[in-house]
N, CA, C and O atoms as CSV, one atom per row, in Angstrom:
chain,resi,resn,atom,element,x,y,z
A,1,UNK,N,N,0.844,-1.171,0.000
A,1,UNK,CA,C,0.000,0.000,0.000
A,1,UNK,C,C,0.893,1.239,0.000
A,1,UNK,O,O,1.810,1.360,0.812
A,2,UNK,N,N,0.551,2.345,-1.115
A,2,UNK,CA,C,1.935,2.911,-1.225
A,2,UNK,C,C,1.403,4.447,-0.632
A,2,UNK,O,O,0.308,4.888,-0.983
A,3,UNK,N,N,2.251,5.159,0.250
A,3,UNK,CA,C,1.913,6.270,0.973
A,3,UNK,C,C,1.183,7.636,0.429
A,3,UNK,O,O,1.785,8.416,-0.309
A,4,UNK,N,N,-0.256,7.870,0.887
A,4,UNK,CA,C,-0.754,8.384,-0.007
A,4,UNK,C,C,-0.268,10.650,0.218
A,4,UNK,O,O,-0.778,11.654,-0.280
A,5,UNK,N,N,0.546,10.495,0.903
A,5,UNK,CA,C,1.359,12.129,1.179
A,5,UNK,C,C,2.855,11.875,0.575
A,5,UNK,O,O,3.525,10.862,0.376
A,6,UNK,N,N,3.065,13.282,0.377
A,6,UNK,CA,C,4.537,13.237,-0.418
A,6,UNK,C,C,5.435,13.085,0.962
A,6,UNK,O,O,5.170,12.913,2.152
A,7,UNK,N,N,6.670,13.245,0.151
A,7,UNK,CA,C,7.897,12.717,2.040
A,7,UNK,C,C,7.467,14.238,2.803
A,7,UNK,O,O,7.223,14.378,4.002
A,8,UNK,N,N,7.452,15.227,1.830
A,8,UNK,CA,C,7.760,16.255,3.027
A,8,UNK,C,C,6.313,16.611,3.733
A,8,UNK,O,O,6.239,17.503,4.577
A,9,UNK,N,N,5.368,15.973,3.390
A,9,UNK,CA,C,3.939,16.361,4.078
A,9,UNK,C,C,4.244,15.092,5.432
A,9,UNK,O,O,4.160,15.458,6.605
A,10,UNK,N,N,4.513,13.954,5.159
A,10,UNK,CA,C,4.616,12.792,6.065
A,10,UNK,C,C,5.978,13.476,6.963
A,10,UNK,O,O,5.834,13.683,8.168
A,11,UNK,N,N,6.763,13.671,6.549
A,11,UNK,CA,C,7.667,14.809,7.720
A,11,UNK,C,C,7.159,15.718,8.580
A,11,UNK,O,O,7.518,15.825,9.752
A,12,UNK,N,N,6.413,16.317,8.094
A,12,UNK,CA,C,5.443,17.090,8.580
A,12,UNK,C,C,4.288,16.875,9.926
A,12,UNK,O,O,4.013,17.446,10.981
A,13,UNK,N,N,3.857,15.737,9.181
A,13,UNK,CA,C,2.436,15.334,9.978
A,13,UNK,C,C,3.292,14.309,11.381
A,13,UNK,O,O,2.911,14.458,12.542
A,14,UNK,N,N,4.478,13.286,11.014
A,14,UNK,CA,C,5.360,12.764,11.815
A,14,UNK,C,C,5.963,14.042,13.296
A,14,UNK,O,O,5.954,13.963,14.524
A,15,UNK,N,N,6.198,14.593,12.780
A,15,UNK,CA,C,7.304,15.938,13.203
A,15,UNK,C,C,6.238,16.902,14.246
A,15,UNK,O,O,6.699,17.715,15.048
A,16,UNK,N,N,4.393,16.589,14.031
A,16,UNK,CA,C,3.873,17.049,14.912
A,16,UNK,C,C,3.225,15.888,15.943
A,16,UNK,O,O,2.146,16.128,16.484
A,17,UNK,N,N,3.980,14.520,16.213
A,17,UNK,CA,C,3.673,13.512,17.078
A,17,UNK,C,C,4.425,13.861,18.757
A,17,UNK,O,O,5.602,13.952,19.104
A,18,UNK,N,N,3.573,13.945,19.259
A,18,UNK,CA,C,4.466,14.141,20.889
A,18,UNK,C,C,4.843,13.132,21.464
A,18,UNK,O,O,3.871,12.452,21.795
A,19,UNK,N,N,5.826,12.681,21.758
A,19,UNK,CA,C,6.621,11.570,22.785
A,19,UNK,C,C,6.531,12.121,24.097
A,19,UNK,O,O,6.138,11.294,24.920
A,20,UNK,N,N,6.698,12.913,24.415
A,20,UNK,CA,C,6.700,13.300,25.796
A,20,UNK,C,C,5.398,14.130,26.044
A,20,UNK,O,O,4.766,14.536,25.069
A,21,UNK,N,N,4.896,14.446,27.561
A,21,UNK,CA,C,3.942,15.188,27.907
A,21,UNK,C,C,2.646,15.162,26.751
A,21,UNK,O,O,2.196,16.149,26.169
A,22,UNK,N,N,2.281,14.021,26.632
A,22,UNK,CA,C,1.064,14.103,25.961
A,22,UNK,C,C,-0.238,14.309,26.706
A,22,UNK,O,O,0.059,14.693,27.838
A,23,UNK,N,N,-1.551,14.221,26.566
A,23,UNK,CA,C,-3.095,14.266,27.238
A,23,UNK,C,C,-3.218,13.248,28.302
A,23,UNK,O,O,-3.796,13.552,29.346
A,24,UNK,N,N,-2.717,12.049,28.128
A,24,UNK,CA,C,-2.935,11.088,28.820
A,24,UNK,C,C,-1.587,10.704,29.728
A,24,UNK,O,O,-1.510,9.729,30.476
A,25,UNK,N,N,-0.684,11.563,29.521
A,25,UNK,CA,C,0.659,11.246,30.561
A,25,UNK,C,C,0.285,12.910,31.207
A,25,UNK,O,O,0.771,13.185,32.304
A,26,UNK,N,N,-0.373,13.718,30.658
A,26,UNK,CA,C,-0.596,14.781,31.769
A,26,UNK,C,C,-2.030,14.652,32.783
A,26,UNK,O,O,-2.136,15.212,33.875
A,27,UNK,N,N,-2.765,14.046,32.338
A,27,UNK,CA,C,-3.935,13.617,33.051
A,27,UNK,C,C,-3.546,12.530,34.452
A,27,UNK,O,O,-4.039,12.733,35.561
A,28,UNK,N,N,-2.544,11.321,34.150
A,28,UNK,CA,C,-2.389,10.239,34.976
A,28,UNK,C,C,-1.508,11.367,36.068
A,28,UNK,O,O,-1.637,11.232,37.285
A,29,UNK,N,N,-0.615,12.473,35.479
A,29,UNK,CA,C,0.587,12.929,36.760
A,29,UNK,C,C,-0.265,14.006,37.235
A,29,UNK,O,O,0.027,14.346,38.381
A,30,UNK,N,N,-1.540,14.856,36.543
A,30,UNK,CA,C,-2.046,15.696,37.793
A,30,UNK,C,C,-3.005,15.246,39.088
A,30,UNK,O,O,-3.109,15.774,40.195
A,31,UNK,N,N,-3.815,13.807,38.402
A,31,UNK,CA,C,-4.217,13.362,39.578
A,31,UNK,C,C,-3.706,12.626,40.766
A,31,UNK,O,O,-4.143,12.461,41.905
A,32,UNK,N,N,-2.532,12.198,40.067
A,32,UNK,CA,C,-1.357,11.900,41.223
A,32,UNK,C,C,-0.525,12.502,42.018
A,32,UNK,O,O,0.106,12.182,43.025
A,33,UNK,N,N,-0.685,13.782,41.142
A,33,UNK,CA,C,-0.267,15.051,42.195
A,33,UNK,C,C,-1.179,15.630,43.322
A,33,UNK,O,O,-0.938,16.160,44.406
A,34,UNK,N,N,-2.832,15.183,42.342
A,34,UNK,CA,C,-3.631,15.734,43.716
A,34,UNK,C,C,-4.071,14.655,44.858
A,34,UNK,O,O,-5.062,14.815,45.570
A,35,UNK,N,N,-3.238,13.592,44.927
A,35,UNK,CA,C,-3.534,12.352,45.484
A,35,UNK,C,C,-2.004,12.457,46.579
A,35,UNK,O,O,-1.814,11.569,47.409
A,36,UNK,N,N,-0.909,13.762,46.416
A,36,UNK,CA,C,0.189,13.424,47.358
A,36,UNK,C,C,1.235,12.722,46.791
A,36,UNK,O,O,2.252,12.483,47.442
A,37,UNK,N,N,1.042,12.245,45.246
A,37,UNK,CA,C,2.507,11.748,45.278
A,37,UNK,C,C,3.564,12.592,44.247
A,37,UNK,O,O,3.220,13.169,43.215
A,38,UNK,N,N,4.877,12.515,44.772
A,38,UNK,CA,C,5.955,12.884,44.186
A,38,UNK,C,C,7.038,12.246,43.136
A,38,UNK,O,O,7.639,11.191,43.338
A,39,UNK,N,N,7.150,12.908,42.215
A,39,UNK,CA,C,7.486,12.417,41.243
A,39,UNK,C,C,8.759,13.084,40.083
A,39,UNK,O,O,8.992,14.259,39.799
A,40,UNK,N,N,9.324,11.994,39.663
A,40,UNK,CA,C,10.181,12.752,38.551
A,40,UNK,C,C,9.581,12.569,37.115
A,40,UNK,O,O,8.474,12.034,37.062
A,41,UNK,N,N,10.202,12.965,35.906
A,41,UNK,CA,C,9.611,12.101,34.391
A,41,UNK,C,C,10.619,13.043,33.772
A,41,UNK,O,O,11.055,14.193,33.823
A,42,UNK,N,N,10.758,11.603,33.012
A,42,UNK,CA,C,11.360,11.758,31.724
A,42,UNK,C,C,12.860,11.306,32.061
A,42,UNK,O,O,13.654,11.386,31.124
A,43,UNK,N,N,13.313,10.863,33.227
A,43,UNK,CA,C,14.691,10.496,33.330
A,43,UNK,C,C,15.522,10.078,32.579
A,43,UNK,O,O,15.228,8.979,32.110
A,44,UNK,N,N,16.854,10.667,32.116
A,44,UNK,CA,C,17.652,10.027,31.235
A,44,UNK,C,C,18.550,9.206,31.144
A,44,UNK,O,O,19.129,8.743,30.161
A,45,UNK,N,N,18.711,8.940,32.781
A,45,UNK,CA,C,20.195,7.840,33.357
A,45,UNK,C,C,19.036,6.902,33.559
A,45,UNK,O,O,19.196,6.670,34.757
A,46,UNK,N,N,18.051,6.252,33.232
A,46,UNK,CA,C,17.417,5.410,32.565
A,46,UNK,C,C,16.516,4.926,31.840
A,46,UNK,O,O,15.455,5.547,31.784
A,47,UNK,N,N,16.688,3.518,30.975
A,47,UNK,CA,C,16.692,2.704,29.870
A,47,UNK,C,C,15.314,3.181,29.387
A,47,UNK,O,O,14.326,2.730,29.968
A,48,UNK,N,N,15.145,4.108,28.314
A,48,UNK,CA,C,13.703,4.327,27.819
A,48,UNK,C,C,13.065,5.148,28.754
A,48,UNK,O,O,11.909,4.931,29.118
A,49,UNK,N,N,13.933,6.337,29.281
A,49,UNK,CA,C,13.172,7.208,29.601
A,49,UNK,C,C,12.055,7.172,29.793
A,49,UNK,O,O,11.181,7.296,28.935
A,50,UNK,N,N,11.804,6.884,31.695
A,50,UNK,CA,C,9.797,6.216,31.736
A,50,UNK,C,C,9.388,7.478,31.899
A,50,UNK,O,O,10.118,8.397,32.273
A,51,UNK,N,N,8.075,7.577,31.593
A,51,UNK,CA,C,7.367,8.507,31.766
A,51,UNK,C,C,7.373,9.023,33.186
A,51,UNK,O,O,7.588,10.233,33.258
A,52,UNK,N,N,7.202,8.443,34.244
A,52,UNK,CA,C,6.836,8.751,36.008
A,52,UNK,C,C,8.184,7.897,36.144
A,52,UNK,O,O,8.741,7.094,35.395
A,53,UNK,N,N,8.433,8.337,37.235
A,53,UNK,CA,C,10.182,7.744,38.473
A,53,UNK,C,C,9.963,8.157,39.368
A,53,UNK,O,O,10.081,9.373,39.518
A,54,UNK,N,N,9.452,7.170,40.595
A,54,UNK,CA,C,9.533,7.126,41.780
A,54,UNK,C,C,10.676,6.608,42.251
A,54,UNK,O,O,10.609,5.397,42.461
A,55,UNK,N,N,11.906,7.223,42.533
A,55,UNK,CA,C,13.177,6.576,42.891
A,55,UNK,C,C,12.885,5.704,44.597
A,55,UNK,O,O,13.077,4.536,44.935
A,56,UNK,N,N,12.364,6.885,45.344
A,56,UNK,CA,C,12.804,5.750,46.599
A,56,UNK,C,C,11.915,4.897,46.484
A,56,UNK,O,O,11.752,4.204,47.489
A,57,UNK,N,N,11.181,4.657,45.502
A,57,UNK,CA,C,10.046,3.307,45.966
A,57,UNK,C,C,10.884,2.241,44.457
A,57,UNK,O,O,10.162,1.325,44.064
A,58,UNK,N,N,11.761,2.335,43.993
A,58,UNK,CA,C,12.240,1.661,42.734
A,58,UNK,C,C,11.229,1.885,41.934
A,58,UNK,O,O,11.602,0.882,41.325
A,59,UNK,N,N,10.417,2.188,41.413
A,59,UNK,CA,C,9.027,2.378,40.388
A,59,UNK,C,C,8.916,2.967,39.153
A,59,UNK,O,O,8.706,4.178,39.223
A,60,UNK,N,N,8.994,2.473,37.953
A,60,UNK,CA,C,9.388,3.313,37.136
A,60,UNK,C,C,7.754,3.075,36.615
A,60,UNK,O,O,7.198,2.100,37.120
A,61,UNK,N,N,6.953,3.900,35.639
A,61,UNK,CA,C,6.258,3.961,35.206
A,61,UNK,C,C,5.705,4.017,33.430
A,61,UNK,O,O,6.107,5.153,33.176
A,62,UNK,N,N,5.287,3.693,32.569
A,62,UNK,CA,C,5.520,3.896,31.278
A,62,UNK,C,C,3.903,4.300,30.846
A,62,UNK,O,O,3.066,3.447,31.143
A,63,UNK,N,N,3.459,5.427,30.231
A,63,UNK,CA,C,2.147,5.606,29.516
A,63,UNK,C,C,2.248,5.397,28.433
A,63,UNK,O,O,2.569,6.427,27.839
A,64,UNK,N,N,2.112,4.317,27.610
A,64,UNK,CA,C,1.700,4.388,26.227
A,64,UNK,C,C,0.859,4.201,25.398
A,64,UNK,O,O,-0.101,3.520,25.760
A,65,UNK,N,N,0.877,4.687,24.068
A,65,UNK,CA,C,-0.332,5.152,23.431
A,65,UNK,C,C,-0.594,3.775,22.487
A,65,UNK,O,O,0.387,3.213,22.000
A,66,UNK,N,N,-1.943,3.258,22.251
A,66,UNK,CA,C,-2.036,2.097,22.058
A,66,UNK,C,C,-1.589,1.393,20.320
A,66,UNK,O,O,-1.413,0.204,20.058
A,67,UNK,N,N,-1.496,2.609,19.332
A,67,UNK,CA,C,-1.219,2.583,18.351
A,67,UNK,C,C,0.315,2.542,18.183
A,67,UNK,O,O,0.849,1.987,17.222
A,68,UNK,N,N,1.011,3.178,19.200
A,68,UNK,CA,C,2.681,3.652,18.749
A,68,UNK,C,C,3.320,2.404,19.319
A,68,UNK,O,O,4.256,1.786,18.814
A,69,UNK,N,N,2.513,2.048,20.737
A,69,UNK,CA,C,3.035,0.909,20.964
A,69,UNK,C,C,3.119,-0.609,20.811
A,69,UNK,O,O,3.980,-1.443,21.091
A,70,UNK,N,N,1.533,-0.668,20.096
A,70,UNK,CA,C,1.236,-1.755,19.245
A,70,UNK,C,C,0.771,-2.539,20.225
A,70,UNK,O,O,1.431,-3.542,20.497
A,71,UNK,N,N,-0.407,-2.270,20.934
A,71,UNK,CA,C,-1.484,-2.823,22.029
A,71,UNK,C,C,-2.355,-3.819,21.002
A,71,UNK,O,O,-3.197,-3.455,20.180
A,72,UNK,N,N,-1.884,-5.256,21.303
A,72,UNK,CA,C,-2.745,-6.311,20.895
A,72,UNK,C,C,-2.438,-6.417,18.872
A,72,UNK,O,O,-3.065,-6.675,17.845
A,73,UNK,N,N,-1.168,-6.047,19.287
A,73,UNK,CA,C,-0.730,-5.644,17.555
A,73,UNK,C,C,-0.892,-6.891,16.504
A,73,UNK,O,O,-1.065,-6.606,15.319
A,74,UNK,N,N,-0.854,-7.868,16.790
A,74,UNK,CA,C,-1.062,-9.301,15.760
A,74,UNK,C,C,-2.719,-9.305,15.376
A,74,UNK,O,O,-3.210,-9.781,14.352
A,75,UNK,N,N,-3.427,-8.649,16.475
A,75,UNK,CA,C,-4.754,-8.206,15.548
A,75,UNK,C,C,-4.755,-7.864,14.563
A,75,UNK,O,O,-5.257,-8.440,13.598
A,76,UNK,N,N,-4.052,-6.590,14.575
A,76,UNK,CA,C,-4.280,-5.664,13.508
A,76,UNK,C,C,-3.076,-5.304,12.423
A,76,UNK,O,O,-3.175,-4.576,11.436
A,77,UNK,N,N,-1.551,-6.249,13.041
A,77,UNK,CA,C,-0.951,-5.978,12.180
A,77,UNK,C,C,-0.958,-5.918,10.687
A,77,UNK,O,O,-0.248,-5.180,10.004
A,78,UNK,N,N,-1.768,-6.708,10.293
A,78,UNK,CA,C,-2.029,-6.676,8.568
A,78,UNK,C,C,-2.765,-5.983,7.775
A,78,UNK,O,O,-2.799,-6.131,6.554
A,79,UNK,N,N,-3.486,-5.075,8.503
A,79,UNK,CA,C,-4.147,-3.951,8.623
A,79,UNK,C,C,-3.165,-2.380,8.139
A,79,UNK,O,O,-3.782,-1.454,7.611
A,80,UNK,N,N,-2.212,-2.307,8.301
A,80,UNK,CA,C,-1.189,-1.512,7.979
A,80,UNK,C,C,-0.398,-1.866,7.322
A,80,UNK,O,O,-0.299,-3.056,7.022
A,81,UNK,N,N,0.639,-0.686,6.771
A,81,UNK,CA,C,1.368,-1.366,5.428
A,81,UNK,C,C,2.526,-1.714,6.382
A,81,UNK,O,O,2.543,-1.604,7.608
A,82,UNK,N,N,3.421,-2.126,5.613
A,82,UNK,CA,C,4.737,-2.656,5.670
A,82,UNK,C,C,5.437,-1.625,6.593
A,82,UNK,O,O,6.153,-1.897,7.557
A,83,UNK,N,N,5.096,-0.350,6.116
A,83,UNK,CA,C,6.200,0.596,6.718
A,83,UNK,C,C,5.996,0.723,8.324
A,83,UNK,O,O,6.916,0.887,9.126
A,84,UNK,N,N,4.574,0.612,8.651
A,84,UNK,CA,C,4.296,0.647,10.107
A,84,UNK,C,C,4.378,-0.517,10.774
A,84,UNK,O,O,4.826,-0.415,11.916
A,85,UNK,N,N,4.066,-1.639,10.390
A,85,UNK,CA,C,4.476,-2.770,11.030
A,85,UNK,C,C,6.180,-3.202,11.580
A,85,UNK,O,O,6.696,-3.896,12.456
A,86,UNK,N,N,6.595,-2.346,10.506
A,86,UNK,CA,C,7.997,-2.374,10.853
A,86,UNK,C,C,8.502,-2.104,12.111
A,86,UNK,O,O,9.051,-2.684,13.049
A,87,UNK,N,N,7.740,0.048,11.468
A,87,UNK,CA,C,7.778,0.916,12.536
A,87,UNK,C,C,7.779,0.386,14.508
A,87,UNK,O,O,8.561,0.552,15.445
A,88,UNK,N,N,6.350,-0.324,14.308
A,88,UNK,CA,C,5.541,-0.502,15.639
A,88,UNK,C,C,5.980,-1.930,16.247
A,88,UNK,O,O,5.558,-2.232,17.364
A,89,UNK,N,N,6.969,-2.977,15.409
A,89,UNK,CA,C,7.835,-3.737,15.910
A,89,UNK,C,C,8.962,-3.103,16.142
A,89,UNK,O,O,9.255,-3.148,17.337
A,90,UNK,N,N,9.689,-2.550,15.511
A,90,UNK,CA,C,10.759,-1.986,16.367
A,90,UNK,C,C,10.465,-1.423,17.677
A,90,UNK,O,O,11.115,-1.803,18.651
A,91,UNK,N,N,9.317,-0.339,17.818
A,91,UNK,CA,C,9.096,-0.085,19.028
A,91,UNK,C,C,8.484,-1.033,20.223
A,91,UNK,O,O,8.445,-0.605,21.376
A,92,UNK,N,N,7.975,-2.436,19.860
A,92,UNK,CA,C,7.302,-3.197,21.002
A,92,UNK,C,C,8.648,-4.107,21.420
A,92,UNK,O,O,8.802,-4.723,22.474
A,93,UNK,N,N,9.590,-4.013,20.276
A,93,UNK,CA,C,11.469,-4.787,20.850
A,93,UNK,C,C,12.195,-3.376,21.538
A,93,UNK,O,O,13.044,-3.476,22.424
A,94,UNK,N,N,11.838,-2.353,21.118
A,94,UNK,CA,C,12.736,-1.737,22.012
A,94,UNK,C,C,12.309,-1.312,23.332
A,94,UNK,O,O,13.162,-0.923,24.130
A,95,UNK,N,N,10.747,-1.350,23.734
A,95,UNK,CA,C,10.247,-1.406,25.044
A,95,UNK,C,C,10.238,-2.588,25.739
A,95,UNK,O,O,10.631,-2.550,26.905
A,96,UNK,N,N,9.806,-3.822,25.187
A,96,UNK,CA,C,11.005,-5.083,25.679
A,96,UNK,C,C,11.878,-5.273,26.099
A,96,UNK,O,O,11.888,-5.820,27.202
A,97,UNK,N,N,13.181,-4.899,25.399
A,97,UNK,CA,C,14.295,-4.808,26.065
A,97,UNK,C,C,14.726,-3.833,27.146
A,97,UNK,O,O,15.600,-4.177,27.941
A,98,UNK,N,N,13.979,-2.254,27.241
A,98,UNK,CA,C,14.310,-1.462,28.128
A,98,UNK,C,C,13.622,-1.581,29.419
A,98,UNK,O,O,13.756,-0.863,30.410
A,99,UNK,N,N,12.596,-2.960,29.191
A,99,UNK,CA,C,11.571,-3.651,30.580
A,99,UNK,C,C,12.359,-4.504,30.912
A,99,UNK,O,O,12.210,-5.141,31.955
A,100,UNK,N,N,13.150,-4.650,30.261
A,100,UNK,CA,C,14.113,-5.756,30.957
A,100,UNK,C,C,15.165,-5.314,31.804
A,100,UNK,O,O,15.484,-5.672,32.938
A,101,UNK,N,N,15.833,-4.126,30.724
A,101,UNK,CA,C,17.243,-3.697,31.829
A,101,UNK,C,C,16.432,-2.871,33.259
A,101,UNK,O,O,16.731,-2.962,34.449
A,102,UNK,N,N,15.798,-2.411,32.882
A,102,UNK,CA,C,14.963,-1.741,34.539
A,102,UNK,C,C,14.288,-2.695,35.602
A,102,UNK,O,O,13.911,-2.449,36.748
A,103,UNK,N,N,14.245,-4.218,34.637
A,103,UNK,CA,C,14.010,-4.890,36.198
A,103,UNK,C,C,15.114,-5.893,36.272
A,103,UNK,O,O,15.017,-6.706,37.192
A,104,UNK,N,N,16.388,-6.014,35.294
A,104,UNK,CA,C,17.910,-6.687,36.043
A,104,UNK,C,C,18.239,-5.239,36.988
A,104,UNK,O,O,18.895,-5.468,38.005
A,105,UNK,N,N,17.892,-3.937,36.778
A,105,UNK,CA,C,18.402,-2.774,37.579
A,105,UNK,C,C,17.894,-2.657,38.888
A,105,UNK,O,O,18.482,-2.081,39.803
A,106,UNK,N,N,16.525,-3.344,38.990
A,106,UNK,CA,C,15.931,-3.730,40.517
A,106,UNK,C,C,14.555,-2.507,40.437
A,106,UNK,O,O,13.801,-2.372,41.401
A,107,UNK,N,N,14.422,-1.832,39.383
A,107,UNK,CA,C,13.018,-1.495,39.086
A,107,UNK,C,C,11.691,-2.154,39.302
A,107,UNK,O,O,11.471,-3.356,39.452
A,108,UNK,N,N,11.187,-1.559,39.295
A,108,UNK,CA,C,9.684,-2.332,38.815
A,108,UNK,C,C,8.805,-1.365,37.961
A,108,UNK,O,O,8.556,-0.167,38.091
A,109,UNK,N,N,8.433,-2.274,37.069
A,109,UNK,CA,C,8.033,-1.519,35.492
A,109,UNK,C,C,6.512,-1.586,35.615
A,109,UNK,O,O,6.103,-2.730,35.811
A,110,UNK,N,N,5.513,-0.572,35.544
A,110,UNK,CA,C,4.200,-0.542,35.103
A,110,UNK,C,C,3.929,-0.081,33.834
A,110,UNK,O,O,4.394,1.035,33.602
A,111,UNK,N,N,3.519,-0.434,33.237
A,111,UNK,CA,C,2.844,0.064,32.169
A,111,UNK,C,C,1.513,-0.199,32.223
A,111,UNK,O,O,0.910,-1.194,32.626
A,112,UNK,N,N,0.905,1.457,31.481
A,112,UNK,CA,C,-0.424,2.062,31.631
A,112,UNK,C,C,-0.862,2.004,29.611
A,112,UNK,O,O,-0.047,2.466,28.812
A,113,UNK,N,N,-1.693,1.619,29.312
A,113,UNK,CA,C,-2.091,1.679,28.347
A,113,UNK,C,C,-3.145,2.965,27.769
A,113,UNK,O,O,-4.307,3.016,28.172
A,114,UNK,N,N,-2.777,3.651,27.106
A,114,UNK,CA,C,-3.696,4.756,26.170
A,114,UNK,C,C,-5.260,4.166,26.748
A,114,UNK,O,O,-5.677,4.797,27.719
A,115,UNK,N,N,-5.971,3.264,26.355
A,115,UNK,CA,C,-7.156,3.218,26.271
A,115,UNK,C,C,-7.450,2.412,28.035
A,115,UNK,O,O,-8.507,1.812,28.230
A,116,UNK,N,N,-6.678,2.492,28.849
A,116,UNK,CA,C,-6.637,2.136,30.409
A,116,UNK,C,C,-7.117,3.428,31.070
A,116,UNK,O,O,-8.268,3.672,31.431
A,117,UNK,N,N,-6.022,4.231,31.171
A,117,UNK,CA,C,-6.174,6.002,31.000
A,117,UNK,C,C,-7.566,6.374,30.542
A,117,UNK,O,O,-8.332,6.858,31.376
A,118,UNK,N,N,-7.989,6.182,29.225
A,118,UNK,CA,C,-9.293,6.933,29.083
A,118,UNK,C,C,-10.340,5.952,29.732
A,118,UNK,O,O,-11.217,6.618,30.282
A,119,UNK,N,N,-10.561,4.515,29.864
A,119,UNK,CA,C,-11.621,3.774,30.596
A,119,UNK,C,C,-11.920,3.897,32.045
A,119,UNK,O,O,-12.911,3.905,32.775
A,120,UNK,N,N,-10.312,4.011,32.167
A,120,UNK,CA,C,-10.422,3.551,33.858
A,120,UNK,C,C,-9.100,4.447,34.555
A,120,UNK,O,O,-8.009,3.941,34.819
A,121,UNK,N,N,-9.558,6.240,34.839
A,121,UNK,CA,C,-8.238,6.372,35.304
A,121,UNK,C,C,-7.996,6.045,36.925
A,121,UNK,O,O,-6.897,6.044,37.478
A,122,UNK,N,N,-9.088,5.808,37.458
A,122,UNK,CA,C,-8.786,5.841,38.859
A,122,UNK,C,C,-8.169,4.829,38.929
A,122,UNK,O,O,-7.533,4.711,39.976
A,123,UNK,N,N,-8.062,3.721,37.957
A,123,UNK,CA,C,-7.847,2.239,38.577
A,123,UNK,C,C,-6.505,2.261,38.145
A,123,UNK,O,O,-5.647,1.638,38.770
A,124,UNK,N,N,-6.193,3.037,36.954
A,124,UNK,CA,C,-4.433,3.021,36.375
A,124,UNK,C,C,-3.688,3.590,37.741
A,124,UNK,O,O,-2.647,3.076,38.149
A,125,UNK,N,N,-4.401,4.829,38.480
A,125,UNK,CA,C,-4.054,5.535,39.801
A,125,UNK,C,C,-3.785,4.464,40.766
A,125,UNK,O,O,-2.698,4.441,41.344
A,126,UNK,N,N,-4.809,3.447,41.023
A,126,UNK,CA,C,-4.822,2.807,41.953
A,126,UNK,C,C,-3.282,1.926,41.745
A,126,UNK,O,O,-2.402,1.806,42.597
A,127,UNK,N,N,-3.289,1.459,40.558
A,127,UNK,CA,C,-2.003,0.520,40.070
A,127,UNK,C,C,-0.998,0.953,40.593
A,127,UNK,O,O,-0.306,0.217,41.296
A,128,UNK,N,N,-0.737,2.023,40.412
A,128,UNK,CA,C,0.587,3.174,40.595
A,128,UNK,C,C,0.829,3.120,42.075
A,128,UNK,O,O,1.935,2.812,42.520
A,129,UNK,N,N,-0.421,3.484,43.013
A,129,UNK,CA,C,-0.519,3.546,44.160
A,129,UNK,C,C,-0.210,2.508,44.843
A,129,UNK,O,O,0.364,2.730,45.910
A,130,UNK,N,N,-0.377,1.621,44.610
A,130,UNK,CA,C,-0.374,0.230,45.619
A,130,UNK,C,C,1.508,-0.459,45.328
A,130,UNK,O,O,2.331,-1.012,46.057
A,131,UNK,N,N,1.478,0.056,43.625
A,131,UNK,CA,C,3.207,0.129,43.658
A,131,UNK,C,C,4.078,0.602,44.406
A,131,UNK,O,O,5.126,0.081,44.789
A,132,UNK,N,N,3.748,1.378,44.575
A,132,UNK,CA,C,4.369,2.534,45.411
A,132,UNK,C,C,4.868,2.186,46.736
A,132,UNK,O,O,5.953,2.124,47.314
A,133,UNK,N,N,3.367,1.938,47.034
A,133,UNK,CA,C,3.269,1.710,48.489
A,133,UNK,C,C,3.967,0.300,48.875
A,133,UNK,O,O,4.359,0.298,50.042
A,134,UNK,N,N,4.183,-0.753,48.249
A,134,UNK,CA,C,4.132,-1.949,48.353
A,134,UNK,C,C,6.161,-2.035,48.756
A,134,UNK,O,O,6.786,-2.918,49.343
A,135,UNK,N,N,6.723,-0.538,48.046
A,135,UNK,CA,C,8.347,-0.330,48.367
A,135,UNK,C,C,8.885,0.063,49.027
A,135,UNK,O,O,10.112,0.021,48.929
């Protein structure tokens, strides 16, 4: 299926995707702010920069969006062309592997899913919370 925008419109439309501080990673950290807890994001001395870092509780946190990260992706992989399947395997091996070095590092990894966030945020809260607490 061959891309129906020229390169520099797909540069374009790419180039306005947010990785960081999106709707649903600012929604999960203000109600956790109004719930008392403290927090870092975006850390760079580690593996895949999680979204939330609770250092003294070891807790690292990850929000991702269900398309970039390829939530239940063998559904729908054939559904997209070549170029995104690529795309959205590289990214479900490179969050793989950076779930790995953060729990040989003595982390503990949550991940929150895009459509968790919009169904159920109290309960993604609750997840976080009981992590927390449990260190």
């Amino acid at each position: 299926m061959p891309d129906n925008l020229t390169k520099a419109q797909r540069s374009h439309c790419m180039s306005q995707v947010r990785n960081r501080d999106t709707n649903i990673e600012r929604r999960v950290r203000s109600e956790l702010h109004r719930r008392g807890f403290r927090f870092r994001k975006h850390a760079e001395d580690l593996p895949g920069r999680p979204d939330l870092i609770f250092r003294s509780a070891q807790v690292v946190v990850f929000i991702d969006g269900d398309f970039w990260h390829g939530y239940r992706f063998s559904a729908w992989a054939d559904k997209v062309s070549e170029f995104w399947r690529r795309k959205i395997q590289k990214n479900r091996d490179r969050d793989r592997r950076n779930f790995q070095k953060l729990r040989r590092m003595g982390w503990r990894v949550i991940r929150i899913w895009q459509h968790e966030v919009e169904r159920n945020l109290q309960g993604c809260l609750d997840r976080i919370a009981v992590a927390v607490a449990q260190s």
